[in-house]
C-alpha positions as CSV (number, residue, x, y, z in Angstrom):
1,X,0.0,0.0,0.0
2,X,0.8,3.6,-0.7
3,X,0.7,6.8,1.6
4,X,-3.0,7.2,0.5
5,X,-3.7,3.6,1.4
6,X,-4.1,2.2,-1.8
7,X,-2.2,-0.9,-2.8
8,X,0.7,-0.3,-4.7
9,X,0.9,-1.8,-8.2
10,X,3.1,-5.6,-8.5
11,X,5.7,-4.2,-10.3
12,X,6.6,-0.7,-7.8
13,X,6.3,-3.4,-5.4
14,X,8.8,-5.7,-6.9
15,X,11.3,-3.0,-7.1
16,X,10.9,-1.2,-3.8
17,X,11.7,-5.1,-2.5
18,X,14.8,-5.0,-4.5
19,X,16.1,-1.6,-3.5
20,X,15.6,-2.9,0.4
21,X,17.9,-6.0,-1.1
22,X,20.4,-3.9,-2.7
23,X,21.2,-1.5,0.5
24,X,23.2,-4.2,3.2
25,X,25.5,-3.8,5.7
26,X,29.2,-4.5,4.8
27,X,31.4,-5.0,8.1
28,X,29.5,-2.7,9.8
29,X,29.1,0.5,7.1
30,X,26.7,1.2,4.5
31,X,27.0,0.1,1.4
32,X,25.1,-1.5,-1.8
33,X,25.4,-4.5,-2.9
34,X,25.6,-3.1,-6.2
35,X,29.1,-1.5,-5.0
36,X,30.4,-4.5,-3.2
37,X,30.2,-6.4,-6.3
38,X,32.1,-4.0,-8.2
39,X,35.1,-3.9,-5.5
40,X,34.8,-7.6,-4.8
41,X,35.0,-8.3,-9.1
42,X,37.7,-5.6,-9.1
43,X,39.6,-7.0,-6.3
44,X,40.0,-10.9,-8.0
45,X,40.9,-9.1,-11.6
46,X,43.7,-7.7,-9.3
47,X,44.7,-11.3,-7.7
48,X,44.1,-13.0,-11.1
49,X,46.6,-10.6,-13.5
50,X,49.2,-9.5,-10.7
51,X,51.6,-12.8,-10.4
52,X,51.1,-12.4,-14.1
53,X,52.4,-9.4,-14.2
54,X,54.9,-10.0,-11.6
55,X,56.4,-12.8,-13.4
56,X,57.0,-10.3,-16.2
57,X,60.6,-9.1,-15.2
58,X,61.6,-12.1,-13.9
59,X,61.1,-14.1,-17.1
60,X,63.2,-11.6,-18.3
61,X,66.1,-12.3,-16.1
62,X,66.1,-15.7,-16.1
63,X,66.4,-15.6,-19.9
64,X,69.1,-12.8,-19.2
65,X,70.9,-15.1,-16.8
66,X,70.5,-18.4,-18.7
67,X,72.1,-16.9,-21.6
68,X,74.8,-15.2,-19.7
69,X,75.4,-18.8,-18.2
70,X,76.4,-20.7,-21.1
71,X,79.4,-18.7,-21.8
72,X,82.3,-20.2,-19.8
73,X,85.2,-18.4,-17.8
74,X,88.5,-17.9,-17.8
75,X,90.5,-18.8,-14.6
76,X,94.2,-19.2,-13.8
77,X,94.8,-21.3,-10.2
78,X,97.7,-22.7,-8.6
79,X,96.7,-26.1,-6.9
80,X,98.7,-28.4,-5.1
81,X,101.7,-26.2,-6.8
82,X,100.5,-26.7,-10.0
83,X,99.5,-23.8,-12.6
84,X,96.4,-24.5,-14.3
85,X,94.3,-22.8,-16.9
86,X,90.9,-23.4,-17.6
87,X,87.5,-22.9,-18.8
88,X,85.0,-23.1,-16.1
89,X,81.0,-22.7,-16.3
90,X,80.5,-19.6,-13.6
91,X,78.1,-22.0,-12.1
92,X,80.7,-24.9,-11.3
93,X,81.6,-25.2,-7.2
94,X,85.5,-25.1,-6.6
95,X,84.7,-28.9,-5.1
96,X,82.9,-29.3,-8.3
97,X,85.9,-28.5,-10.4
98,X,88.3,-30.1,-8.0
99,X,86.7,-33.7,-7.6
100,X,84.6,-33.6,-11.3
101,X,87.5,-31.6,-14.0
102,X,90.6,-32.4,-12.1
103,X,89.7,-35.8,-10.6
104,X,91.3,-34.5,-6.8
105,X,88.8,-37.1,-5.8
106,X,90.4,-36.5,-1.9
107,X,88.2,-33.6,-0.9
108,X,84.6,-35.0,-0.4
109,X,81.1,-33.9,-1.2
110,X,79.1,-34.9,2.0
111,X,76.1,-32.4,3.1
112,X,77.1,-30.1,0.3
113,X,75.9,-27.3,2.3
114,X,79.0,-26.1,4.1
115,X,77.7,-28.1,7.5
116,X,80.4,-30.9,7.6
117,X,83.6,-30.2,6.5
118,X,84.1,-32.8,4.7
119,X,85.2,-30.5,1.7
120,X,87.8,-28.4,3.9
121,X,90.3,-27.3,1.4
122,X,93.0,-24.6,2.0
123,X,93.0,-21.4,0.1
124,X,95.7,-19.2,-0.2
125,X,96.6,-20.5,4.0
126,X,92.7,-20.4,4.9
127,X,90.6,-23.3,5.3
128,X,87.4,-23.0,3.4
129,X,84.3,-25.1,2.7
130,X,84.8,-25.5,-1.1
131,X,81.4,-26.4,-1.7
132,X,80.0,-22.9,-0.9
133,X,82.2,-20.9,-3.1
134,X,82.0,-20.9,-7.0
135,X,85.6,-21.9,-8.8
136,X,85.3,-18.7,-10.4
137,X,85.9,-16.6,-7.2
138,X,89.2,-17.9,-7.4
139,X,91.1,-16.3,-10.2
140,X,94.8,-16.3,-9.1
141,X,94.4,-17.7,-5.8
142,X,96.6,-21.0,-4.3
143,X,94.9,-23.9,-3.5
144,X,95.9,-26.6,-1.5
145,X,93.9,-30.2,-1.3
146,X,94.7,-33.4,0.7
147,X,96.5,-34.7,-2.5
148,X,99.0,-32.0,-2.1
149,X,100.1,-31.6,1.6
150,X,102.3,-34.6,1.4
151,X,105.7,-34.5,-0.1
152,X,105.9,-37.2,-2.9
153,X,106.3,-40.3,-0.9
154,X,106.8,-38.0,2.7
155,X,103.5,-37.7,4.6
156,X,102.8,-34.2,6.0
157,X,103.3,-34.3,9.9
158,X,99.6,-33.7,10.6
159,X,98.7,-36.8,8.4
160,X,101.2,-39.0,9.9
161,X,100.1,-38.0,13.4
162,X,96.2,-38.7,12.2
163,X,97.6,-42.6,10.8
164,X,99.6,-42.9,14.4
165,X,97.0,-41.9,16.5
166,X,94.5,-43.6,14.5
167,X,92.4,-40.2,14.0
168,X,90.3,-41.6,11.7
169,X,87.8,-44.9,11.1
170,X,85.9,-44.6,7.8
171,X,88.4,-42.0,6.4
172,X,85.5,-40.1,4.2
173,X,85.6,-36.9,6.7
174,X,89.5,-37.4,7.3
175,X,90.7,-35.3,4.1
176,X,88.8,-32.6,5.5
177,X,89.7,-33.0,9.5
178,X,93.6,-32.9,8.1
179,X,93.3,-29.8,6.3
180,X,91.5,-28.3,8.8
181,X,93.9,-29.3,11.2
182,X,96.9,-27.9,9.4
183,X,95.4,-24.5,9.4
184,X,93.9,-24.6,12.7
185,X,97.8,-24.9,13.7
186,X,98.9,-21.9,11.8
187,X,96.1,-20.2,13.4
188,X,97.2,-21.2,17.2
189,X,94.3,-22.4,18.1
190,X,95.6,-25.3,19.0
191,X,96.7,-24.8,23.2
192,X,94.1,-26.7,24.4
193,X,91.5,-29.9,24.3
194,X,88.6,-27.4,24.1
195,X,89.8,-24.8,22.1
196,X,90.9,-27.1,19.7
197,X,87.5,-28.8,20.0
198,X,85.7,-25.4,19.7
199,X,87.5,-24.2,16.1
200,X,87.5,-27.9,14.9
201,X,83.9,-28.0,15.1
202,X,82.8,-27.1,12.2
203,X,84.6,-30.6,10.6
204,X,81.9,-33.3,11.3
205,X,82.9,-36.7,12.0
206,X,79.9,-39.3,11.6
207,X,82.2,-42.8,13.8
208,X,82.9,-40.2,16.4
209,X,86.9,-40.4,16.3
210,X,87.2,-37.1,18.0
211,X,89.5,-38.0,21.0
212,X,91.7,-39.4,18.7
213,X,91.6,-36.8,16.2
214,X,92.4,-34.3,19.0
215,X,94.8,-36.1,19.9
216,X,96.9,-36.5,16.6
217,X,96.2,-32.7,16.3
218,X,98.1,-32.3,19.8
219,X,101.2,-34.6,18.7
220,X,101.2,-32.6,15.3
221,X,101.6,-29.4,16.9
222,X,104.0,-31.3,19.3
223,X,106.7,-32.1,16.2
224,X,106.1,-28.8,15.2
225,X,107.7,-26.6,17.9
């Protein structure tokens, strides 16, 4: 019904009922339905072409990389006192190039994420994990593996101390545990059981020889003064 009292006609009533419909309550404020449509359509467009769109650039620079990747390097290294030259992909590990291009098989690959030491190699003096850094980064430098601490048919005193003392069990961590060891003594960190515990820790041995690799390290640094 109208103001007047009359009845209102079917199709004013049909869309006074849908005005009623249109106006809701979104969250608490006013707002038609109409309107929330729009934003909620708008909103999914937005969801639907942005990773689209974010994806743009880094197509791009992936393609830009990949090609740049194919082309190999130039580097010049000293290992084990031996000049090489070579062509390495950028990508290529030094423990990579050491155990896969130069078959120095004696450093290993074990977690291949810097956590066990196992690829301890010595760069110019300075232990490194040779799996996190790319050959590459190594132009020029001196690199010394656990094929080249002995002297032809003379073990190195550190190695002969690790057979002695029987350092080792399996021998797949012992490459790195030497090399390790010899810098750790040129570091002097080597004047006690703990401290040489504490800056050997970062070599992991999985049969648990770490008395006896201590004490190999403590009769190495013995011969050695």
């Amino acid at each position: 019904m109208n103001s007047s009292g009359d009845e209102l006609p079917d199709d004013e009533t049909s869309l006074r009922s849908a005005n009623a419909l249109d106006e809701i309550l979104i969250f608490g404020s006013h707002e038609t339905r109409r309107r929330f449509l729009k934003q909620v359509a708008g909103t999914g467009a937005a969801f639907a072409i942005g990773p689209t769109l974010l994806s743009i650039p880094s197509i791009a620079a992936e393609q830009i990389t990949g090609d740049a990747l194919n082309e190999s390097m130039h580097v010049k290294l000293k290992i084990n006192g031996r000049d090489y030259a070579l062509d390495v992909d950028p990508r290529t590990t030094l423990l990579d190039l050491l155990r896969e291009q130069l078959q120095l098989t004696g450093s290993k690959k074990g977690c291949d994420h810097g956590q066990c030491g196992a690829c301890t190699v010595l760069v110019n003096g300075r232990r490194i994990n040779s799996c996190l850094t790319l050959a590459v980064m190594h132009d020029g430098d001196e690199i010394t593996t656990i094929e080249g601490l002995a002297n032809g048919e003379e073990l190195h005193p550190m190695q002969s101390a690790f057979v002695e003392l029987d350092g080792f069990q399996c021998g797949y961590c012992t490459p790195g545990q030497i090399c390790s060891a010899v810098a750790l003594l040129k570091e002097n960190h080597a004047n006690s059981d703990d401290e040489i515990r504490e800056w050997m820790s970062g070599n992991l041995c999985r049969c648990g020889a770490y008395p006896n690799i201590v004490a190999a390290i403590k009769e190495a640094r013995a011969r050695s003064t």
